[in-house]
C-alpha positions in Angstrom: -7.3 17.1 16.1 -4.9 19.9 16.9 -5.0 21.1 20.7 -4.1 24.9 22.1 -2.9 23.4 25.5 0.8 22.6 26.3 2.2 20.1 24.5 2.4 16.1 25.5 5.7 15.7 23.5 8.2 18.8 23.0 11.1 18.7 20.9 13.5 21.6 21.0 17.0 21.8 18.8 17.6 18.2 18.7 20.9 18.0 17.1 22.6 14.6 16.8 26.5 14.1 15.5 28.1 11.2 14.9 32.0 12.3 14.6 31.9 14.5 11.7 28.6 13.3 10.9 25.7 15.5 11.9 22.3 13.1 11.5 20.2 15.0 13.0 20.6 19.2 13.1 18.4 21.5 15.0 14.7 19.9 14.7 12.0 20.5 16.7 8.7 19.2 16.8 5.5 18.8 18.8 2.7 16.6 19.5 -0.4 17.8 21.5 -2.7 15.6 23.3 -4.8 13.4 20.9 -2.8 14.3 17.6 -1.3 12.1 15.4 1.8 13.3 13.4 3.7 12.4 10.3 7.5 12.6 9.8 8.8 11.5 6.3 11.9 11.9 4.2 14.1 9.9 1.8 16.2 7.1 3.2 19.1 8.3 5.2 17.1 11.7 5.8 17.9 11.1 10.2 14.4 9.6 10.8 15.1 7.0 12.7 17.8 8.8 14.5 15.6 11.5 15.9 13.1 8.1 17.2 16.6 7.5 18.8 17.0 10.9 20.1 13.4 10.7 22.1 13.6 7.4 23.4 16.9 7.7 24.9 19.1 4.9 22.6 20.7 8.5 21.7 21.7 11.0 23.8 21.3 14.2 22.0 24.7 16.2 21.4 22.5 19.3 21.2 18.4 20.0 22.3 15.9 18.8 24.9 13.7 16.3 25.0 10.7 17.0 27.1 7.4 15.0 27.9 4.6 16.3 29.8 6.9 19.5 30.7 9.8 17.1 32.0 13.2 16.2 30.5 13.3 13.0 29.4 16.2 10.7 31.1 18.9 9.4 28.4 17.7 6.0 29.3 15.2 3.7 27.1 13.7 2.0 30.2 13.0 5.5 31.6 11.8 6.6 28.9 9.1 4.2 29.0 8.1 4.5 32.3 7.2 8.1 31.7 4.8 7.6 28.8 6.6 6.7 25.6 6.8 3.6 23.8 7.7 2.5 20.7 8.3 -0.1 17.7 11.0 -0.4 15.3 11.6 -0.4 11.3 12.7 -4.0 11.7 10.2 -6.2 14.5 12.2 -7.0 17.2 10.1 -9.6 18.6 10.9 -12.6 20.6 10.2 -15.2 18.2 10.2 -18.4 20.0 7.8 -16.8 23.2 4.0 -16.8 22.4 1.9 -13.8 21.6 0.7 -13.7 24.9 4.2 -13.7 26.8 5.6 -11.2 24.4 2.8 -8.7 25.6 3.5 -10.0 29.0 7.0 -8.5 28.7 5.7 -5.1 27.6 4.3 -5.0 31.2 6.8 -5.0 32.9 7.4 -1.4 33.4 4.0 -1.7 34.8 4.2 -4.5 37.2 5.3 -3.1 40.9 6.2 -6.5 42.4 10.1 -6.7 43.2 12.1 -9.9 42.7 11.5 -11.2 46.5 8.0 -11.1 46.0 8.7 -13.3 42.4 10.7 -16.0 44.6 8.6 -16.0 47.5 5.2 -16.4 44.8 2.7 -15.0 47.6 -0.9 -13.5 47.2 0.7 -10.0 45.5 2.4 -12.1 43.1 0.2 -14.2 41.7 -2.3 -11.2 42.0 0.2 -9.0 39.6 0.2 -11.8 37.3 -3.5 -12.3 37.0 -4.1 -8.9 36.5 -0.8 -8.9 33.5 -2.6 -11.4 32.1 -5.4 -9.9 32.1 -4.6 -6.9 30.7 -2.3 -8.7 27.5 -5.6 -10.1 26.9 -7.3 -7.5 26.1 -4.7 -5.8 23.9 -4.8 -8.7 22.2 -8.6 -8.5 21.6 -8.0 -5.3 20.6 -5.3 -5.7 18.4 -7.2 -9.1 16.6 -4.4 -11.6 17.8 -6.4 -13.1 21.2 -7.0 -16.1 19.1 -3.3 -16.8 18.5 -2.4 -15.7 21.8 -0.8 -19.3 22.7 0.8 -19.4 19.0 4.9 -18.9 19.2 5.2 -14.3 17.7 7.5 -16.3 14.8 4.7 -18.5 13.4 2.7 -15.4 13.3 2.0 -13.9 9.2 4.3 -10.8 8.8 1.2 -8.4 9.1 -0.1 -9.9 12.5 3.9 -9.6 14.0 3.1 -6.0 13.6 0.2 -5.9 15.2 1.8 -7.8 18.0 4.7 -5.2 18.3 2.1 -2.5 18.3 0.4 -4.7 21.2 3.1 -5.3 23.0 4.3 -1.1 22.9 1.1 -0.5 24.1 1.2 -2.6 27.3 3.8 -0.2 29.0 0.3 2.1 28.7 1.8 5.2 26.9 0.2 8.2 26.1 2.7 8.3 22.9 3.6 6.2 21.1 6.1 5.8 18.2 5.2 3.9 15.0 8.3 3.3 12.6 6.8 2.3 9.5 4.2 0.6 10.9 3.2 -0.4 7.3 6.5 -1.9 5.6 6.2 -4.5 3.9 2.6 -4.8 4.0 0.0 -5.4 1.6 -2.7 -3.2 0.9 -5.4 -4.7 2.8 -2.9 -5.0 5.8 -2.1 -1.0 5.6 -5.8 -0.4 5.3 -5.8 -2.6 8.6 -2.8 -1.2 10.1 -4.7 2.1 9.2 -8.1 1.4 11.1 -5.4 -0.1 14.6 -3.6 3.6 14.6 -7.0 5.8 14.6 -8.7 3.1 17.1 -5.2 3.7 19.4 -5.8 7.8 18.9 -9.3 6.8 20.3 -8.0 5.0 23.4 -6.2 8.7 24.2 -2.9 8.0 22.9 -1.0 10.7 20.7 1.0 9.1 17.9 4.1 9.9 15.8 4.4 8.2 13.1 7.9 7.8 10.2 6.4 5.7 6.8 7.3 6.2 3.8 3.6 5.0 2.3 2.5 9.2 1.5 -0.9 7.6 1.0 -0.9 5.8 4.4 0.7 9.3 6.0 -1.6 12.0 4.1 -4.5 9.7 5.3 -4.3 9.2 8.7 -1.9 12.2 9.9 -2.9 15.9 11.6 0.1 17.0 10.3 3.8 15.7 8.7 7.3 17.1 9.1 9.5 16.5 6.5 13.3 15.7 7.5 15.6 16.5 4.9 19.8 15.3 5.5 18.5 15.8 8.8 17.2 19.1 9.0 13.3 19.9 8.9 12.2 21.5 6.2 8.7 21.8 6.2 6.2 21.0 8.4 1.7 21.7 8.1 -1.2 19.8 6.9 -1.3 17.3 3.7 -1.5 20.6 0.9 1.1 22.6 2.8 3.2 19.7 2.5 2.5 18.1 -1.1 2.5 21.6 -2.7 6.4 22.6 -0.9 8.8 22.8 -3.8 11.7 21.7 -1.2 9.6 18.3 -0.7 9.0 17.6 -4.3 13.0 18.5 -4.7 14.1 15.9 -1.9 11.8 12.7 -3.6 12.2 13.3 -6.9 15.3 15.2 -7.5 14.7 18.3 -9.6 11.9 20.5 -9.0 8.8 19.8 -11.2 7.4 22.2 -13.9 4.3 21.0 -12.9 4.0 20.4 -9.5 1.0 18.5 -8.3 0.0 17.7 -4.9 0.0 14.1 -6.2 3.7 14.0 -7.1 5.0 12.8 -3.5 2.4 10.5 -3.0 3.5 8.6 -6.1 6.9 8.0 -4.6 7.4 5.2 -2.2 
């Protein structure tokens, strides 16, 4: 669902070097309220990098970074607390806490009692940590974990730790969040699952942007996909505007194709 009004994320001239390196080099980008973008590209194409770039592990050398009309601070934590959370390419969970505690510590940006009232254990406190719990509960409802919730995150099958990254991401209560391939690693039916999460996440009034490398999984569920090139964006539009762009076709497959059908990325993983 694209929206006229201002935009909830607005990327300008992002530029990222690394010595002599140049990652990332003049992309911007926007996501409205409610949408749910794509941004693919071959390995090594600066995806990540720009994820970096928005949620301040990276401080741009060149561009702005703004959320809601406000420049984003060049710290992760910050970065959080105004609206944007993320997951990773690899799950950076804490493996020997329990569901429930990990989405506990996505909270915590949330929680407003300081670390008296957490010695002294008073009426706020305990409060706070009834309502925490509360509220991990029902992401994990949500999510399809709330039966495990007591289960250690690295018992958990490899699909479900996703799930519990994506819960935990969502307990800081964004209004974007970042998906890096969400879907790696997964079987079908988990994709088709991971699929169904991400549009009932777009329903709870969260805007998404989303880096996979699954075209099917992208083409599906996105509003529109940018395509990062050796870090530069080369095109950027719905799923024909994309599949149809000669450049795109070029960058997965190598050569241009004689006959170049909107199939051909989708084939590539």
């Amino acid at each position: 669902m694209t929206t006229t009004a201002a935009p909830l994320l607005e990327v300008t001239g992002v530029t990222m070097r690394f010595g002599g390196l140049t990652a990332v080099n003049d992309v911007s980008l926007t996501v409205g309220e409610g949408e749910i973008i794509g941004l693919i590209g071959p390995n090594g194409a600066g995806k990540t990098t720009f994820f970096n770039c928005l949620t301040g592990l990276y401080v741009p050398t060149e561009g702005a970074v703004r959320y809601r009309d406000v420049v984003l601070p060049p710290k992760p934590h910050l970065v959080t607390q105004a609206g944007i959370a993320r997951t990773f390419q690899n799950i950076r969970l804490f493996a020997n806490m329990t569901v429930l505690e990990n989405v506990l510590v996505g909270r915590h940006t949330r929680t407003k009692e300081g670390i008296f009232s957490a010695i002294l254990r008073g009426p706020a406190y305990h409060r706070a940590e009834a309502e925490s719990r509360e509220k991990a509960m029902e992401l994990l409802e949500f999510t399809g974990l709330a039966a495990k919730a007591d289960h250690l995150a690295r018992n958990l099958p490899y699909g479900e730790q996703r799930k519990l990254e994506i819960a935990r991401a969502l307990a800081s209560e964004p209004g974007l969040l970042l998906l890096d391939e969400p879907t790696a690693g997964m079987n079908p039916q988990e994709t088709r699952a991971a699929e169904e999460l991400v549009f009932a996440i777009r329903d709870k009034g969260i805007s998404i942007l989303v880096i996979e490398h699954d075209m099917r999984f992208i083409f599906n569920l996105c509003d529109r996909t940018a395509v990062l090139v050796q870090g530069q964006k080369i095109v950027e539009g719905d799923r024909e505007t994309v599949q149809n762009d000669e450049r795109v076709i070029t960058a997965y497959l190598g050569a241009p194709l004689e006959d170049s059908t909107p199939a051909a990325p989708e084939d590539t993983k």
